[in-house]
Backbone and ligand atoms as CSV (ligand in chain L), in Angstrom:
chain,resi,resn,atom,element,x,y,z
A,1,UNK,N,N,0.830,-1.198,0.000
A,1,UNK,CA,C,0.000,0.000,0.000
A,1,UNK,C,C,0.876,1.265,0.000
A,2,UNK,N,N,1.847,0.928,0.605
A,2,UNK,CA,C,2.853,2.229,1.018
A,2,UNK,C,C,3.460,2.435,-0.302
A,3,UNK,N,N,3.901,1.896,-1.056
A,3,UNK,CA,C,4.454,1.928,-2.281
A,3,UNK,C,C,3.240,2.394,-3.633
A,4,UNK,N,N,2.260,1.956,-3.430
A,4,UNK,CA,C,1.271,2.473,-4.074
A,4,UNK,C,C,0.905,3.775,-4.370
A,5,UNK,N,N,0.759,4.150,-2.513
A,5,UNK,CA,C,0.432,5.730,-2.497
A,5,UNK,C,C,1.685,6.759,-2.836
A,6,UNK,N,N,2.873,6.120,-2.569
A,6,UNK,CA,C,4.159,7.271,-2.744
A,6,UNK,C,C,3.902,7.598,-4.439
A,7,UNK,N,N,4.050,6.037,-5.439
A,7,UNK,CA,C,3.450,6.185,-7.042
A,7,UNK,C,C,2.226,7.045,-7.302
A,8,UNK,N,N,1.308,6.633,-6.407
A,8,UNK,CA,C,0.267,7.351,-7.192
A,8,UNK,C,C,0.081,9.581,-6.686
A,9,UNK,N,N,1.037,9.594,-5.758
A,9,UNK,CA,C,1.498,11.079,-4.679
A,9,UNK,C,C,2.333,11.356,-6.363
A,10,UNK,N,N,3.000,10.994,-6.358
A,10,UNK,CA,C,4.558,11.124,-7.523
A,10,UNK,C,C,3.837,11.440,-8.888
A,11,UNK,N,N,2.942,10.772,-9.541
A,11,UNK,CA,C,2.563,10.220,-10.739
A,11,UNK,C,C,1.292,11.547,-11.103
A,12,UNK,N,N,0.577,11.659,-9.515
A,12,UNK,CA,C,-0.574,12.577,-9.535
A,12,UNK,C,C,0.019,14.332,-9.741
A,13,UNK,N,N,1.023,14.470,-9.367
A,13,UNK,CA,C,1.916,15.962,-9.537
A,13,UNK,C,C,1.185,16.366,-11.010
A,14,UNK,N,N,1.958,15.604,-12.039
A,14,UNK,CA,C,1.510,16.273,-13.403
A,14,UNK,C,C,0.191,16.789,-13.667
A,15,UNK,N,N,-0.543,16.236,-13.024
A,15,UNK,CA,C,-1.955,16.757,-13.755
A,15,UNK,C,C,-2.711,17.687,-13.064
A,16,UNK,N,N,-1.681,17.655,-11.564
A,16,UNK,CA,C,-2.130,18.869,-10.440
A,16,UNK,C,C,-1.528,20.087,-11.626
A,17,UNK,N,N,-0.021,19.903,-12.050
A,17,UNK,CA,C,0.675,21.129,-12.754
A,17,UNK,C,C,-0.099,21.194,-13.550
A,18,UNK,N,N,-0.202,20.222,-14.528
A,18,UNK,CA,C,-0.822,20.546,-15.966
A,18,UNK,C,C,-2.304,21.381,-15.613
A,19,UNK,N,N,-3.007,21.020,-14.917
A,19,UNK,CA,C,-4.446,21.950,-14.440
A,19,UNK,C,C,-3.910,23.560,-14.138
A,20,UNK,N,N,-3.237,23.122,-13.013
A,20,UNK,CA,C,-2.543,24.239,-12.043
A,20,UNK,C,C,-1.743,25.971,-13.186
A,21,UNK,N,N,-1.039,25.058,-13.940
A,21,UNK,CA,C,-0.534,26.020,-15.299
A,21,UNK,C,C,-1.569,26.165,-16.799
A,22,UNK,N,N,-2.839,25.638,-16.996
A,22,UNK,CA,C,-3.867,25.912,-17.710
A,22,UNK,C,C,-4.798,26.782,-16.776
A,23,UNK,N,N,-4.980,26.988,-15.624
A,23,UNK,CA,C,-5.485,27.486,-15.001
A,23,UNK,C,C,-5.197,28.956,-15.145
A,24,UNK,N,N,-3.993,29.166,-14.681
A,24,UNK,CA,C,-3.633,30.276,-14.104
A,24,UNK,C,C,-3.402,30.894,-15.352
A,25,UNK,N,N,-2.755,30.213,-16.548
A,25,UNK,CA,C,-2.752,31.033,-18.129
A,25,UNK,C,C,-4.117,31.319,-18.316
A,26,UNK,N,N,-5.410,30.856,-18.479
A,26,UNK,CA,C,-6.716,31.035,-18.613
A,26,UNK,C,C,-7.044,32.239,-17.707
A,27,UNK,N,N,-7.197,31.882,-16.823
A,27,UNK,CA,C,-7.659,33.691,-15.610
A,27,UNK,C,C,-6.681,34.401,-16.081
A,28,UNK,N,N,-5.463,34.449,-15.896
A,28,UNK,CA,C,-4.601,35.692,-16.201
A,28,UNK,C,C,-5.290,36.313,-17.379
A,29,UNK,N,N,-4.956,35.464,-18.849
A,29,UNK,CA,C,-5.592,35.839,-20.165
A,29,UNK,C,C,-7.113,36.715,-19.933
A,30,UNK,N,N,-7.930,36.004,-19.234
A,30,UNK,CA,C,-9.269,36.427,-19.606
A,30,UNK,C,C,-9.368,37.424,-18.538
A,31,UNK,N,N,-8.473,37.652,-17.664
A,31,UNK,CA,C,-8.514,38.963,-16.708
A,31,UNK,C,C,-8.017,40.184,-17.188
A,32,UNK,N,N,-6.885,39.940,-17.752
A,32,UNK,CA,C,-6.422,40.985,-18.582
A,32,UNK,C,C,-6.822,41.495,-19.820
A,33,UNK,N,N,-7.958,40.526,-20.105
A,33,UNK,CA,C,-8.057,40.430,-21.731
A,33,UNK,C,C,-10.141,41.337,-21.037
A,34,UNK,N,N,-10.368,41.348,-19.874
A,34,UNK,CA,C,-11.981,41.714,-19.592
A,34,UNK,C,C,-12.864,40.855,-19.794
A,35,UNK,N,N,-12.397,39.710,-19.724
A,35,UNK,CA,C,-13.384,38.409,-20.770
A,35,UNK,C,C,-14.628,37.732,-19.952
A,36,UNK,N,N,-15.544,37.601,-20.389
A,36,UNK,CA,C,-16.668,36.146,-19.513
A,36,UNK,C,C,-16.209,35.472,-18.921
A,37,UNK,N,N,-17.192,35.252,-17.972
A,37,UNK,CA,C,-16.619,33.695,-17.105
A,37,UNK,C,C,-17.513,32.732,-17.549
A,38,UNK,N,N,-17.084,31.452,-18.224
A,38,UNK,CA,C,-17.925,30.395,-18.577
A,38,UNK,C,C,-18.005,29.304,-17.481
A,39,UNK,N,N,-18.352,28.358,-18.153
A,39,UNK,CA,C,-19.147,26.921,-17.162
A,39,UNK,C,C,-17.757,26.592,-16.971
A,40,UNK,N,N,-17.297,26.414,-18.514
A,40,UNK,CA,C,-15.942,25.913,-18.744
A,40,UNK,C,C,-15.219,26.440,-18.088
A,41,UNK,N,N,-14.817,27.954,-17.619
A,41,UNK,CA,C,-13.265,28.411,-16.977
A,41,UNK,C,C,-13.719,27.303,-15.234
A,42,UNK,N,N,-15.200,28.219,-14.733
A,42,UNK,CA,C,-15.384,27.268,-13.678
A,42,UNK,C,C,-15.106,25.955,-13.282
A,43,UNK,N,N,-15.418,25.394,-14.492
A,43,UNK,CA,C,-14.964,23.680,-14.114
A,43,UNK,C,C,-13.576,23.323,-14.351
A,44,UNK,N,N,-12.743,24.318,-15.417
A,44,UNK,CA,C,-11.582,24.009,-15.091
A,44,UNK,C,C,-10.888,24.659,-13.847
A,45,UNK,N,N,-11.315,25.477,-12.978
A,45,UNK,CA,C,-10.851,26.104,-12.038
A,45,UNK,C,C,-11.419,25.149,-10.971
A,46,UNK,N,N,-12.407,24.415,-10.880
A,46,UNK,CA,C,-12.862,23.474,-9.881
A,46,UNK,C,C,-11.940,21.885,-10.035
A,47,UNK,N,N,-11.583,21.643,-11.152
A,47,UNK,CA,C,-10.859,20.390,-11.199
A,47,UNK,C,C,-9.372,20.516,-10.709
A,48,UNK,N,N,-8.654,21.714,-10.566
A,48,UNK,CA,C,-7.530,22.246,-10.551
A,48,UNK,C,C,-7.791,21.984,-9.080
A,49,UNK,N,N,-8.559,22.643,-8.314
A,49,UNK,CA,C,-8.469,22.628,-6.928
A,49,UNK,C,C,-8.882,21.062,-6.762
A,50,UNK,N,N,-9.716,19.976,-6.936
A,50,UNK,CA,C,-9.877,18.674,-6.764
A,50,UNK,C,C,-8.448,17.995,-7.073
A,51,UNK,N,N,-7.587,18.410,-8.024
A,51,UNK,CA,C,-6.624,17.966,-8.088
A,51,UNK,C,C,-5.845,17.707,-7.123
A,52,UNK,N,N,-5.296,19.254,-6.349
A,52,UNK,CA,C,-4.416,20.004,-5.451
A,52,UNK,C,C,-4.899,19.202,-4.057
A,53,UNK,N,N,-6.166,18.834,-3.803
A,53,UNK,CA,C,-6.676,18.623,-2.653
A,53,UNK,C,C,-6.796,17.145,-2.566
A,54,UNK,N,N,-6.673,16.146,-3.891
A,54,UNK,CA,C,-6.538,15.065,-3.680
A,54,UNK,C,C,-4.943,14.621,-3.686
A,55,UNK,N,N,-3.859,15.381,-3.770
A,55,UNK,CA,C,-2.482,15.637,-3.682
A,55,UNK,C,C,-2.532,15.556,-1.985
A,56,UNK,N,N,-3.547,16.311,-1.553
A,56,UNK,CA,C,-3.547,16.644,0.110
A,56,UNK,C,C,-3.754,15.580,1.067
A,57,UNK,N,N,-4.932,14.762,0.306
A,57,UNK,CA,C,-5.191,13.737,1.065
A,57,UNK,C,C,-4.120,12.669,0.789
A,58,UNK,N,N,-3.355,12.339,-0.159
A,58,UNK,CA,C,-2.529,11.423,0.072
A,58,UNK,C,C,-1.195,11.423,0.441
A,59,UNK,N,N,-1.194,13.087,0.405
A,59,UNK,CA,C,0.497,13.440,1.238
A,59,UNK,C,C,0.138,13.436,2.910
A,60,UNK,N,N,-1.054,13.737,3.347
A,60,UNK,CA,C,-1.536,13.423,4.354
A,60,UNK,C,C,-1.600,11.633,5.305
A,61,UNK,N,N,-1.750,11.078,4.031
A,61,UNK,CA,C,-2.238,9.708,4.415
A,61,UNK,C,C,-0.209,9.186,4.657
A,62,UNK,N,N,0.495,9.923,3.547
A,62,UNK,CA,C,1.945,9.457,3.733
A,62,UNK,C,C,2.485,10.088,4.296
A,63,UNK,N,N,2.229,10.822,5.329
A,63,UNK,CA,C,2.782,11.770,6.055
A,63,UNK,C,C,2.879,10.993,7.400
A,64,UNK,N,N,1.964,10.092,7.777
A,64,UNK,CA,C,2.079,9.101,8.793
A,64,UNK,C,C,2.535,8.100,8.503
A,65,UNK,N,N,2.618,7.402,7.443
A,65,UNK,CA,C,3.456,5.991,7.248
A,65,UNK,C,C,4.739,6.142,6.442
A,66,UNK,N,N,5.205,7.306,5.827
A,66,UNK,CA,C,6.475,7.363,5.758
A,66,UNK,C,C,7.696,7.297,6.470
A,67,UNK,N,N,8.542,6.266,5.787
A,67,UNK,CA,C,10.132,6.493,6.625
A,67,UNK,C,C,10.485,7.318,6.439
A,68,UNK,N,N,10.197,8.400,5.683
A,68,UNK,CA,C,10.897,9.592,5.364
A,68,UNK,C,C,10.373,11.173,6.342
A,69,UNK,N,N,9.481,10.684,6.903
A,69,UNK,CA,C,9.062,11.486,8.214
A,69,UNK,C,C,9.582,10.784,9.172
A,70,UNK,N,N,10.125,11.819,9.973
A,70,UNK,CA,C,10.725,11.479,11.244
A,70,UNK,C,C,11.336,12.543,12.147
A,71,UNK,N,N,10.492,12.666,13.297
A,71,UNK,CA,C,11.380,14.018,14.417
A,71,UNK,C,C,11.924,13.946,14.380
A,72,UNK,N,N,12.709,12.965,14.862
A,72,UNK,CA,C,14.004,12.503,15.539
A,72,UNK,C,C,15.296,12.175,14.332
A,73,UNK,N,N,14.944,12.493,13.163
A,73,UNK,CA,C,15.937,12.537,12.071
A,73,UNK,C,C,15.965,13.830,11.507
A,74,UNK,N,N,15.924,14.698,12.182
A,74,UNK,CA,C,15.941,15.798,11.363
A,74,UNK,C,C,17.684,16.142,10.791
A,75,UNK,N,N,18.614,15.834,11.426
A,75,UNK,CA,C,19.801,16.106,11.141
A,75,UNK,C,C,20.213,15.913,9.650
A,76,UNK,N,N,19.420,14.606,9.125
A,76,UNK,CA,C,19.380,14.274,7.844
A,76,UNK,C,C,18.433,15.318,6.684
A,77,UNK,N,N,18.915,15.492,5.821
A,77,UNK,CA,C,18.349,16.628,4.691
A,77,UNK,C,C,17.466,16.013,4.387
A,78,UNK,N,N,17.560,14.544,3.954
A,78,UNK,CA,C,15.786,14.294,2.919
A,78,UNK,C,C,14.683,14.125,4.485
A,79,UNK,N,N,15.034,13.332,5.436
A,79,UNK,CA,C,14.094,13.635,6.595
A,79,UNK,C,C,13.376,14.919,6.794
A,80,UNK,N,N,14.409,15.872,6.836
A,80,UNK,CA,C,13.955,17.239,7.613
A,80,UNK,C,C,13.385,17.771,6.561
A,81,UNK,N,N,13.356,17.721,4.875
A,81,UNK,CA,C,12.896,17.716,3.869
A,81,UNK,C,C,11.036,17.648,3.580
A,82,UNK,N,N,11.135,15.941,4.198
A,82,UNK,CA,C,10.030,15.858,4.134
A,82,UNK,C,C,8.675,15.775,5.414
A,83,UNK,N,N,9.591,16.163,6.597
A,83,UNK,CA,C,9.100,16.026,7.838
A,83,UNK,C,C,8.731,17.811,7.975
A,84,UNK,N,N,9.212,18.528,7.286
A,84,UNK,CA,C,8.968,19.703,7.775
A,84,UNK,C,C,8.951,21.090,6.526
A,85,UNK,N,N,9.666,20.857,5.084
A,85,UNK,CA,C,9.919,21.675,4.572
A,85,UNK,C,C,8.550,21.484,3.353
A,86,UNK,N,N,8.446,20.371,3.028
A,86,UNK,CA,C,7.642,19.750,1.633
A,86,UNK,C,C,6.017,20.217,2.755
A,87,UNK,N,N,5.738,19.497,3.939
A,87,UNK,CA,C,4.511,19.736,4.090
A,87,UNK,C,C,4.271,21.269,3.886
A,88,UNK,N,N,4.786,21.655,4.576
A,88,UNK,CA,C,4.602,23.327,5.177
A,88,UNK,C,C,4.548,24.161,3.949
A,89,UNK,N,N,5.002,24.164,2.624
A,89,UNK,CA,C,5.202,24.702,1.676
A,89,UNK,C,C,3.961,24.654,0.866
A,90,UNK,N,N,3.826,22.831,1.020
A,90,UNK,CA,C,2.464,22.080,-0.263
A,90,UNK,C,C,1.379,22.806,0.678
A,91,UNK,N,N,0.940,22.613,1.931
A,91,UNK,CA,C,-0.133,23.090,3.130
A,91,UNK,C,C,-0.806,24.688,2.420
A,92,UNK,N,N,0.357,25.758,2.662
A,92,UNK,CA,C,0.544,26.988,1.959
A,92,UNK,C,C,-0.087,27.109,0.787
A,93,UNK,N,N,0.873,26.348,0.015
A,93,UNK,CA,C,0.119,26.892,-1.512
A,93,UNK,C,C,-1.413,26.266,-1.465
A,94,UNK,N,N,-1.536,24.612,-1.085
A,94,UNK,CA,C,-3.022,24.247,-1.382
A,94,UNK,C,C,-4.217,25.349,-0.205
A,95,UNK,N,N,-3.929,25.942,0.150
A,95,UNK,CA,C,-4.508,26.758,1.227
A,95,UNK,C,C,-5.257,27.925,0.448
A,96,UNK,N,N,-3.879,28.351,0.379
A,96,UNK,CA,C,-3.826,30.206,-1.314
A,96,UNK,C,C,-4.677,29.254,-2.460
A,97,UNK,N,N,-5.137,28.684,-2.630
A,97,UNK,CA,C,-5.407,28.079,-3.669
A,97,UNK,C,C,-6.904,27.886,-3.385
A,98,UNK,N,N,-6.978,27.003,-2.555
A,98,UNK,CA,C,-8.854,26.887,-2.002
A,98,UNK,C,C,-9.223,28.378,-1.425
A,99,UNK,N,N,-8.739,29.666,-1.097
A,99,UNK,CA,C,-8.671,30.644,-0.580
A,99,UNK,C,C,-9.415,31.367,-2.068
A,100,UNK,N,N,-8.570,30.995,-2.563
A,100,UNK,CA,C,-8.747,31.801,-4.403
A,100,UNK,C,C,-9.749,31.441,-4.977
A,101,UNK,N,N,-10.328,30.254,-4.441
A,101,UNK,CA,C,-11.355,29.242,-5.231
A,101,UNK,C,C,-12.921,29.616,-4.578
A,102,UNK,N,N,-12.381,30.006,-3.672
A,102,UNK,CA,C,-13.881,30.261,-3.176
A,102,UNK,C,C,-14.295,32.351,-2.981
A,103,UNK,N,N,-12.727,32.907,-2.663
A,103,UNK,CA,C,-13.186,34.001,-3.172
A,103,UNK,C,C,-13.754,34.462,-4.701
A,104,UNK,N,N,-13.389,33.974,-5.117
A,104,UNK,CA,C,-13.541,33.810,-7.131
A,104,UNK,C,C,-14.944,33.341,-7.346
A,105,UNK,N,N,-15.573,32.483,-6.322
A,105,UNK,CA,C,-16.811,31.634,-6.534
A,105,UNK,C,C,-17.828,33.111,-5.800
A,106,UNK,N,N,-17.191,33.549,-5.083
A,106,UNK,CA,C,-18.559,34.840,-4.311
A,106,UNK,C,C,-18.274,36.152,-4.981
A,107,UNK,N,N,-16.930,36.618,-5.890
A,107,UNK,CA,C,-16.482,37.803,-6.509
A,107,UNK,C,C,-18.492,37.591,-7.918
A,108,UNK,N,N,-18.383,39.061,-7.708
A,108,UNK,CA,C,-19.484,39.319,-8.354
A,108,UNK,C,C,-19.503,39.513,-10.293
A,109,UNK,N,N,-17.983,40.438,-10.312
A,109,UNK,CA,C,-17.587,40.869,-11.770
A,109,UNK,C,C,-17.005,39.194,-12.486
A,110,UNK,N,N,-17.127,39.284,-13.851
A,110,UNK,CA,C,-16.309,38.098,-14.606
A,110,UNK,C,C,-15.226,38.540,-13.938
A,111,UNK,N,N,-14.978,39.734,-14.486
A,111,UNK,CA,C,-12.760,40.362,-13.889
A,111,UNK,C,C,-12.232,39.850,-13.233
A,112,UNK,N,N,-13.238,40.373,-12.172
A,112,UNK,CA,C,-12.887,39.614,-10.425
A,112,UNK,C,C,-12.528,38.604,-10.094
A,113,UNK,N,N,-13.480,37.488,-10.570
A,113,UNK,CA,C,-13.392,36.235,-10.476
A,113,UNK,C,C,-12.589,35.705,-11.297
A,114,UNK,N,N,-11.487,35.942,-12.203
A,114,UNK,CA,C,-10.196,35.603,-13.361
A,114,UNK,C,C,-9.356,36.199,-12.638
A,115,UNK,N,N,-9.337,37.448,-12.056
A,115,UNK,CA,C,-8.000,38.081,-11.518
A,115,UNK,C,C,-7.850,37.023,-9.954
A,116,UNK,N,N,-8.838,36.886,-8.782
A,116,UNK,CA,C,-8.868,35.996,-7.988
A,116,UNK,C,C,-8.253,34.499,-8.187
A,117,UNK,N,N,-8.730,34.085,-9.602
A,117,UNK,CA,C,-8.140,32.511,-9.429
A,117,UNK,C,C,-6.642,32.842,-10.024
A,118,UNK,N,N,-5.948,34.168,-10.595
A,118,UNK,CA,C,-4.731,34.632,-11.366
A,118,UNK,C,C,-3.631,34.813,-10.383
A,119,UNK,N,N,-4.363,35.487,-9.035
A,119,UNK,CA,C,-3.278,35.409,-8.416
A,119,UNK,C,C,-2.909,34.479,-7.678
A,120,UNK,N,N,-4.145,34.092,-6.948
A,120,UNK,CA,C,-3.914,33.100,-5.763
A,120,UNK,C,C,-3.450,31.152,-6.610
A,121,UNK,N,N,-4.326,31.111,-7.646
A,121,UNK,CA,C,-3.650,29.996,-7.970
A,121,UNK,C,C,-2.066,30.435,-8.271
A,122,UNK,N,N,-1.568,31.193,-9.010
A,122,UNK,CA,C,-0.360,31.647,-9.295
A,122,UNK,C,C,0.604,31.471,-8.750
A,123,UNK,N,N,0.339,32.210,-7.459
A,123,UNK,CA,C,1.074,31.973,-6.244
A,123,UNK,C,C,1.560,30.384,-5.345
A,124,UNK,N,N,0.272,30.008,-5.746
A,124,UNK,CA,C,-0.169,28.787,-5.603
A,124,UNK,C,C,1.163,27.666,-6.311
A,125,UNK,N,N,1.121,27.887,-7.633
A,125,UNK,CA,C,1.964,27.210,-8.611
A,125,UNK,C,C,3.446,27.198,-8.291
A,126,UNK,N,N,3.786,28.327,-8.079
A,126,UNK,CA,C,5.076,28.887,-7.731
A,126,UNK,C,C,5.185,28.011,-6.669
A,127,UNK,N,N,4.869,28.334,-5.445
A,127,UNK,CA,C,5.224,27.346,-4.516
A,127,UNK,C,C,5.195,26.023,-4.464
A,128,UNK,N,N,4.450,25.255,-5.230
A,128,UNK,CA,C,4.356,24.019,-5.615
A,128,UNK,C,C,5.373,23.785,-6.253
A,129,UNK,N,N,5.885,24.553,-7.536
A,129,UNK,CA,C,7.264,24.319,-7.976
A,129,UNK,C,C,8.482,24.076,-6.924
A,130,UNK,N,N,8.186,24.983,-6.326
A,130,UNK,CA,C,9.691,25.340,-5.136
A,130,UNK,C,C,9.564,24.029,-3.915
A,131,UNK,N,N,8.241,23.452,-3.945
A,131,UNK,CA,C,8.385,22.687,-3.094
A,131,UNK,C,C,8.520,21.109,-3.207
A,132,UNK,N,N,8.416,20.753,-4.787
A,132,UNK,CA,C,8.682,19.547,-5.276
A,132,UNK,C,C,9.971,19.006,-4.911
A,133,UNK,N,N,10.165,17.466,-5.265
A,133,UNK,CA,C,11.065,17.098,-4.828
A,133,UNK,C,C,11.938,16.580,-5.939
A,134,UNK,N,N,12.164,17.172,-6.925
A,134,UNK,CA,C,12.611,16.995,-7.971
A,134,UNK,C,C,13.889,16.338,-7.916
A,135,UNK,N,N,14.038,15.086,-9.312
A,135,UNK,CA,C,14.886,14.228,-9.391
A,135,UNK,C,C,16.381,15.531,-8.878
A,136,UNK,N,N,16.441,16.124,-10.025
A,136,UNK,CA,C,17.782,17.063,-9.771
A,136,UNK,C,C,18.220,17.715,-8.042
A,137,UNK,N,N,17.187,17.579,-7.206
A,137,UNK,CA,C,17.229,18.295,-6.089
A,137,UNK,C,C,17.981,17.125,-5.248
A,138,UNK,N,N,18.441,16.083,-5.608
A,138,UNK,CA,C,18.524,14.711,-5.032
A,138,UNK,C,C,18.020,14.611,-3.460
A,139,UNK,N,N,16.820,14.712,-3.672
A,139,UNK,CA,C,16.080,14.113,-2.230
A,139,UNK,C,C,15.718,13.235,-2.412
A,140,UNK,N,N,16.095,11.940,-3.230
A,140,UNK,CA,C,15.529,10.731,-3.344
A,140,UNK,C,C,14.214,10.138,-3.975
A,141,UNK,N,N,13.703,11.384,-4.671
A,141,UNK,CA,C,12.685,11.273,-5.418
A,141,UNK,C,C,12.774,11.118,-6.856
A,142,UNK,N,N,12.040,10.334,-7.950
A,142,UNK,CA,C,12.100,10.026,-9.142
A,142,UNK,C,C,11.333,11.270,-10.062
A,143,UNK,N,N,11.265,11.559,-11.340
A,143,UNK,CA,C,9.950,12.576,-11.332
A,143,UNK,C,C,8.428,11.670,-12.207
A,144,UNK,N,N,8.568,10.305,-11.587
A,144,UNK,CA,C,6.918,10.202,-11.655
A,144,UNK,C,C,6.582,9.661,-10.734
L,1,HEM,C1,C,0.187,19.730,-4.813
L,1,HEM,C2,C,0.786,19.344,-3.731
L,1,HEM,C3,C,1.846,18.264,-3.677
L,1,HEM,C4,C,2.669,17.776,-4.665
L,1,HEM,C5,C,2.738,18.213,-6.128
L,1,HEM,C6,C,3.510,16.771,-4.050
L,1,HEM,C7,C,4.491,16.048,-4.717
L,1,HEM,C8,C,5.293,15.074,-4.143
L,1,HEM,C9,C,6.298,14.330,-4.838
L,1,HEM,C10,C,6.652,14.500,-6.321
L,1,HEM,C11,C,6.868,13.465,-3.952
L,1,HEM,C12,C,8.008,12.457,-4.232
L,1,HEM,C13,C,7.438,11.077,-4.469
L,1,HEM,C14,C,8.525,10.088,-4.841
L,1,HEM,O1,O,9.329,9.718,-3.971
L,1,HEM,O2,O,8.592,9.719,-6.021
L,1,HEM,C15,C,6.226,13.671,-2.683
L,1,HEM,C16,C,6.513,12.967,-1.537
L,1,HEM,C17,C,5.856,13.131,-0.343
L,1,HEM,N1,N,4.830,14.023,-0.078
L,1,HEM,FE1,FE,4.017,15.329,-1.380
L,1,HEM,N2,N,3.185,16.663,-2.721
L,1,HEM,C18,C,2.184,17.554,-2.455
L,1,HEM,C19,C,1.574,17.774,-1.233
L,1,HEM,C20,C,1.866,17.089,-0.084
L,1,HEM,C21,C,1.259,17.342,1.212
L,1,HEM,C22,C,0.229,18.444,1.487
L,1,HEM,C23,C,1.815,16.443,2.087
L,1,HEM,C24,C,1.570,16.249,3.548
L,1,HEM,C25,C,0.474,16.561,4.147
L,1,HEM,C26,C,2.758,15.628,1.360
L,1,HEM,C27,C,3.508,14.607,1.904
L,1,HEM,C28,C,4.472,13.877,1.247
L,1,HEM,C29,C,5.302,12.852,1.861
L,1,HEM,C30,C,5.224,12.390,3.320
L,1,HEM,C31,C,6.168,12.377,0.870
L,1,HEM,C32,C,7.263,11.298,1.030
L,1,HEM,C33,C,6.745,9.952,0.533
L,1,HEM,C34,C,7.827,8.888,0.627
L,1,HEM,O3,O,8.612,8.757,-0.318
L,1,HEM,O4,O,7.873,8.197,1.643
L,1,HEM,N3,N,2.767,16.052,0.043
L,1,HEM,N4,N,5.265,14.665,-2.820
């Protein structure tokens, strides 16, 4: 099971990004551009956050059965990595992100509601970048 969820945590990233960076190009564009809000931007702005939040529940679920969490190892870089630097970062952005999702859902103007999911997902992205565990970063992670 433990091996399952780390694959399917690893494997699920892309399509959090791939949403996460169609997202935020879409609001930016149609914020800057004055544009409608359709069914369509909505549902792609609602799958983006289902994405991010099912990322949550299973970094959550491996956040207790990982060897790679551990108090008492913090001296070690990939421990203290993932015991303290990866949650706190992913927590953040998926936070700014459901924050954005629901101000955007009560903003009254189309504008509003494109500039809302522009920044906060944005912000959102960025930190998700910075907080991956990318092959090159050698924390012991693969990139799928
Ligand atoms: C969008 C948000 C997130 C993304 C894109 C993400 C991505 C990743 C990736 C790529 C790995 C490396 C997997 C591998 O070894 O191949 C990983 C590991 C891990 N993540 Fe996340 N993560 C996110 C959110 C979270 C959150 C919120 C938590 C905790 C609540 C979490 C807990 C963990 C843990 C404990 C591991 C280590 C698993 C292991 O190898 O034992 N993640 N994450």
């Amino acid at each position: 099971m433990y091996s399952g969820l780390v694959h399917a945590h690893s494997g699920l990233r892309w399509l959090a990004l791939l949403l996460l960076v169609a997202a935020v190009f879409v609001s930016v564009s149609r914020w800057m551009g004055n544009q409608s809000f359709t069914d369509g931007n909505r549902k792609l702005y609602l799958f983006t956050l289902i994405s991010v939040h099912l990322q949550l529940v299973l970094g959550l679920i491996l956040y207790f059965i990982s060897p790679k969490v551990n108090f008492n190892g913090m001296s070690e870089r990939v421990i203290r990595f993932y015991t303290v630097e990866h949650i706190t970062i992913m927590l953040l952005a998926i936070a700014l992100i459901t924050v954005g999702y629901s101000r955007s859902k009560r903003a009254t103007s189309d504008t509003q509601k494109h500039r809302l999911v522009g920044i906060f997902y944005g912000i959102g992205l960025v930190l998700i970048l910075a907080g991956i565990p990318w092959a090159f970063r050698n924390l012991g992670a693969g990139n799928f």
